[in-house]
N, C-alpha and C positions, 0 to 999 in steps of 0.2 A: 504494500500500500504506500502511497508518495506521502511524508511527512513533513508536515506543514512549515517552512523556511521559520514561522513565527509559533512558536510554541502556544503562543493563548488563543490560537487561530483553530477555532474549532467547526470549523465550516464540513457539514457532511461529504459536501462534495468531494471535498478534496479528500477526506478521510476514504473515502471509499472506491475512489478512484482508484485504475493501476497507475502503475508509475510507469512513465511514459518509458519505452523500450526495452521495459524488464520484463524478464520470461516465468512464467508461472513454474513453478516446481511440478514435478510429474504427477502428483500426487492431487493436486488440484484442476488438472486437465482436463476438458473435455473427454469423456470417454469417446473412442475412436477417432477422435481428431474432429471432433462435429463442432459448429459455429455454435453461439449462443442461443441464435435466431433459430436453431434445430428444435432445441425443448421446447418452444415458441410454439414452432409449426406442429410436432408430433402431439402437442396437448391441445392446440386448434381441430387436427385429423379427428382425435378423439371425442372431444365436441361436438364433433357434427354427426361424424357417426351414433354417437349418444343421442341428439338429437333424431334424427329419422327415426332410429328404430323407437323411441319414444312419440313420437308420429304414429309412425306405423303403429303400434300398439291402442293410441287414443283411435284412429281413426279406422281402425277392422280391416284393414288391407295394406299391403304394399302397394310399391310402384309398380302399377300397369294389371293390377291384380285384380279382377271382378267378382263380390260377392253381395249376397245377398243384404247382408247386415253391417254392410259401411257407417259410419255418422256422417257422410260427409263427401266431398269433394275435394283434390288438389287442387292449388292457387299458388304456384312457383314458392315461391321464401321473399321472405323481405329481409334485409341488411342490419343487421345490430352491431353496434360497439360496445364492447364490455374491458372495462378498466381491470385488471386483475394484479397482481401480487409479481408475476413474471411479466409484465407487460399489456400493450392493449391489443384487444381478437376484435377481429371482423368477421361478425360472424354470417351464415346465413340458415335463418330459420324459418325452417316449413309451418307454412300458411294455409288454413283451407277456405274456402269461399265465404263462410258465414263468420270468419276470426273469431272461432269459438277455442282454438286450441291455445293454450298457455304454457309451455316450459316447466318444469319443474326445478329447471337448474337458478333460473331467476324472473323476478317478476316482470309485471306486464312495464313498461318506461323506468325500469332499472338498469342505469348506465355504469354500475361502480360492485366487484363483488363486494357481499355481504363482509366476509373477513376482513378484506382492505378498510369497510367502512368504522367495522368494529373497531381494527388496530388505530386507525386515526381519531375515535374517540378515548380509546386507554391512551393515545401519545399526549392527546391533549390534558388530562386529567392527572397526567405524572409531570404537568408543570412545563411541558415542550411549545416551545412559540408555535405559533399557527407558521410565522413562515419557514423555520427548519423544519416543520412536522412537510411543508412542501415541496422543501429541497430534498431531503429523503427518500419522499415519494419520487420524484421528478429522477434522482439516483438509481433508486432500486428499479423503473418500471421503466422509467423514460418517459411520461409522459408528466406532464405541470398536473394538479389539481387545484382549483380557487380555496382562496378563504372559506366563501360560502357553503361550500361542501363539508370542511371540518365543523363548519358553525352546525349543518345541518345533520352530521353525523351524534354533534354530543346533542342535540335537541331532541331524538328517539327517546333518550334516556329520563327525556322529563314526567312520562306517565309512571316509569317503576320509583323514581325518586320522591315524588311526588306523594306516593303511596308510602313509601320509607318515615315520611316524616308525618305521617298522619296515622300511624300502626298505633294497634293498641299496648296499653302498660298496662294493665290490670293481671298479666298472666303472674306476675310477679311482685312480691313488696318491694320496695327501692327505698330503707331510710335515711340514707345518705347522699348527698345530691353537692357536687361541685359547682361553682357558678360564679363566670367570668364572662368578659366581652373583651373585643379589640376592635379594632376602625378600618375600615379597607374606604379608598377613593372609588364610589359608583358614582354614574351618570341616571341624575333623577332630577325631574320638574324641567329638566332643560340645560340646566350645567351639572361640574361634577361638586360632590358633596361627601365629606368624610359622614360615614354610614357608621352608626354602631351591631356589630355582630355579635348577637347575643347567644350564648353556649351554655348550655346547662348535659352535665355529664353524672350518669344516677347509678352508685355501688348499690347492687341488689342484695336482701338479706342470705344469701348462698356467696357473697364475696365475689361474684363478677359484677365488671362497670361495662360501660355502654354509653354512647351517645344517646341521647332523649330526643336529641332538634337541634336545630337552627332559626336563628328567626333575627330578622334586622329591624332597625329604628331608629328613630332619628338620633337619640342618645340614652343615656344610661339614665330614662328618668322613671317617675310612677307609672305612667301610661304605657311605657314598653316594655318593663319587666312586668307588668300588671296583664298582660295581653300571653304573655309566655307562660305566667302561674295557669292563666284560666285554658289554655290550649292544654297543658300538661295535665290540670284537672279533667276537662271535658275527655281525656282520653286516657281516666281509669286509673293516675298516678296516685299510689296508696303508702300508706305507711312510713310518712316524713318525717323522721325524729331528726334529722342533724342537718344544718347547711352551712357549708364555708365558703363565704367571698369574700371578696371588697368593700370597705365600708360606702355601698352607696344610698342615700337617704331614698333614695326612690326603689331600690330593691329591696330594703331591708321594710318599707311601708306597702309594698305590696305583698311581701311575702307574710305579712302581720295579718295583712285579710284572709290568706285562703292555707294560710296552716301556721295557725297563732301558736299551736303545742310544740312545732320543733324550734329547738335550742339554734341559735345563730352565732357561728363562732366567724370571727375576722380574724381574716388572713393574717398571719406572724408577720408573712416577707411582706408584705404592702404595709401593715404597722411599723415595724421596723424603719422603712423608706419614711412614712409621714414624720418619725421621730428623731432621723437625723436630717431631715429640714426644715426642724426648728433651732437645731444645734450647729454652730460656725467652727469652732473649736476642733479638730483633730481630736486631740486626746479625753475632752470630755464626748465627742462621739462614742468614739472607742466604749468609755466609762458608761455609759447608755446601753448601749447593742452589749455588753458584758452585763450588766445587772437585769437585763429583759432578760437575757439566756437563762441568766443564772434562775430567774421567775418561773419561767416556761418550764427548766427542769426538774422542778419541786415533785415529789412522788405524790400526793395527793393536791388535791384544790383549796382545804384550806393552809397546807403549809406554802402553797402559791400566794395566797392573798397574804398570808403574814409575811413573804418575802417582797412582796410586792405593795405593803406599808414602809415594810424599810428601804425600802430602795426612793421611796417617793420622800420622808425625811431626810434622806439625805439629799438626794437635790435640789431639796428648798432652798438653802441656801444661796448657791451659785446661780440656779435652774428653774428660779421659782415658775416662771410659763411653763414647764415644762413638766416640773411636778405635777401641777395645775391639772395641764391635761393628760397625765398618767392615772392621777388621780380620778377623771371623769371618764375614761374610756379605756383604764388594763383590763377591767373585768368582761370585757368584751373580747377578749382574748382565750379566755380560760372557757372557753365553751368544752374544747376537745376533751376534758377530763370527764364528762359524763359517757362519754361510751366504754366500754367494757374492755374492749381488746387496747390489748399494747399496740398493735400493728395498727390498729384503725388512728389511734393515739396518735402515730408517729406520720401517719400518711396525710389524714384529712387534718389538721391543723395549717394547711397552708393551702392554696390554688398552685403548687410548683405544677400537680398532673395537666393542669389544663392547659399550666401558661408552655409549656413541652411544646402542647398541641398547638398551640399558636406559630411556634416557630416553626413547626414541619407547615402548617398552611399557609403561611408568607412566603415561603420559599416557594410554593406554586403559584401565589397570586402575584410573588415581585416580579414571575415574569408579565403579567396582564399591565401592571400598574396599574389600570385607571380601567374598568368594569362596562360597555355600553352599556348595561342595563343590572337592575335587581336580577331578574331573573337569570343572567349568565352567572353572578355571584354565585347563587342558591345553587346553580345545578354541581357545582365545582366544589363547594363547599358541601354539601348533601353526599355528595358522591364519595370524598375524602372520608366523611363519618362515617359512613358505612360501613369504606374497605376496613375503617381502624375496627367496628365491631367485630368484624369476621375475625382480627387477628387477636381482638382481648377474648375472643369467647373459648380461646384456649387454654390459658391460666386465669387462675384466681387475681383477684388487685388484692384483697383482705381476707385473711381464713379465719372463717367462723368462729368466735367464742363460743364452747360446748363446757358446758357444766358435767364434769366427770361426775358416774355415777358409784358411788359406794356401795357395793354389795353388804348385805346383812350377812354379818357373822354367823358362824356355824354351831351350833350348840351342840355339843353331845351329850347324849345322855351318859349321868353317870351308873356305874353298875350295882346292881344289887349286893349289898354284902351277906 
């Protein structure tokens, strides 16, 4: 293969090109010395012959064959172009007068095989620009395909996705639920607008997680996390005892109306972040992020809150803002001690699982940058949570706290004397 003079140059083209004058090794040769254009031709032979006797089958007769029980009449063929994987076929396909007969290999003004269409929806969905998913194409076949076609190939996918994000929850209790958002640039009302992307991610009481949805909004207020509570309600979401996000006053007042009983714990690493930006100091940051640890690692909740009085007299001093508000919003940190498991302890005390997931889906969106529409968002991002469900439904996120059972003791009797 010719290697690119510029090493950051990752142009398929070139990548897959041969290098001009150099001889394939034996091993990679055409069998029998045949052109390229040979497997071309021999898989077109095959086509056609596929075709007729697939004819002749629909139609009760061969060529020039008289019986009784025809459907029909010949009507010469008419000419198809079919985009395929090796290249593009002209093909020709028998006709009968009344164009009642259909192909089975593709449909009726199908110009592109199904695989090809397939593979140009998975290219796009793993984050590949629409134009290298063309240069590829234009590589491996030879022929250009538009934009439009990739657009039109991942648009099939919006009836099963669509379905994905409207599934029922009810098969399952879910009492722990992650919940974060991030911002992607769409084009909506007419220019582009940073969009918030809203995520809620639900550990089921068997210790697997799972995506729940997606759903966007103009930002992180009541009325957009209020609209995701009632979707996640209307579709059977039971048994919410735990939620950890980010302190936001609009998620934390909707989630007050439609499941006042579970505990709401905020995020460590986003408290963390709001509390050395209130601190200038180096070394009293330092002295902050060490006395919060030291809070957070207390073996129960109230030897937290008593570490978490003294940590706040001592700041007074130097810190008073700062005490201040340690003072009116640690206990909003100590949520995570109400559940049972150590493991659930150490996982759900923070949004790290979700914000992970953020970084794997910017690295497909930074290639879009800026979104024509809500609906390309959704279909990429919808499509993304899926494949991730397919790969958690393998392992656990959290194993089960199980109360061991004690057997009763065995009595013997004693013996007669």
């Amino acid at each position: 293969m010719t290697v690119p003079s510029n090493p950051n140059d990752e142009s398929p083209r070139r990548l897959l090109q041969p290098a001009a004058g150099a001889e394939l090794p034996p091993s990679l040769r055409p069998l029998g010395g045949a052109a390229p254009e040979a497997l071309r031709a021999m898989i077109e032979t095959v086509v056609h012959a596929t075709l007729e006797r697939e004819f002749a089958q629909w139609l009760g007769a061969a060529k020039y064959e008289r019986t009784a029980h025809r459907r029909g009449l010949r009507n010469g063929a008419r000419a198809r172009t079919l985009l395929t994987r090796v290249g593009r076929f002209t093909l020709r396909v028998p006709r009968d007068r009344a164009s009642l007969f259909e192909p089975t290999m593709f449909a009726r003004y199908q110009r592109h095989e199904q695989a090809l269409v397939a593979t140009l929806a998975e290219c796009y969905l793993q984050g590949v620009s629409t134009r290298k998913v063309r240069q590829v194409v234009e590589t491996l076949c030879g022929e250009r395909v538009s934009a439009s076609l990739v657009s039109a190939a991942t648009k099939r996918l919006d009836a099963t996705l669509a379905a994905w994000r409207a599934r029922r929850l009810d098969a399952h209790a879910i009492p722990y639920l992650i919940v974060d958002a991030h911002y992607e640039r769409i084009r909506r009302e007419g220019q582009v607008l940073s969009t918030a992307v809203l995520w809620v991610i639900g550990v089921r009481a068997d210790g697997y997680r799972e995506y729940l949805g997606c759903w966007l909004g103009n930002g992180e207020s009541s009325p957009s996390w209020g609209a995701v509570w009632r979707d996640l309600a209307a579709r059977g979401l039971r048994g919410v005892r735990y939620v950890v996000s980010d302190e936001h006053q609009g998620l934390t007042a909707a989630l007050q109306r439609f499941w006042p009983e579970a505990v709401h714990q905020r995020c460590q690493v986003h408290y963390v972040r709001n509390a050395l930006a209130k601190v200038t100091t180096p070394a009293r940051q330092q002295a902050v992020v060490a006395g919060l640890r030291d809070v957070w690692a207390a073996p129960t909740r109230a030897e937290a809150e008593r570490r978490g009085a003294a940590l706040i007299a001592t700041l007074r001093p130097t810190l008073p803002e700062v005490s201040a508000w340690l003072a009116r919003t640690l206990a909003d940190t100590l949520g995570f001690y109400s559940l049972p498991e150590a493991e659930a302890r150490r996982r759900l005390r923070t949004t790290n699982a979700l914000e992970r997931e953020h970084e794997e889906i910017r690295r497909r969106t930074r290639v879009i940058r800026i979104f024509p529409n809500a609906a390309s968002f959704l279909r990429l991002a919808t499509a993304l949570a899926a494949d991730r469900n397919d790969a958690w439904a393998k392992r656990r996120y959290i194993v089960p706290h199980v109360v061991p059972v004690t057997p009763n003791p065995v009595r013997r009797r004693r013996r007669a004397a």
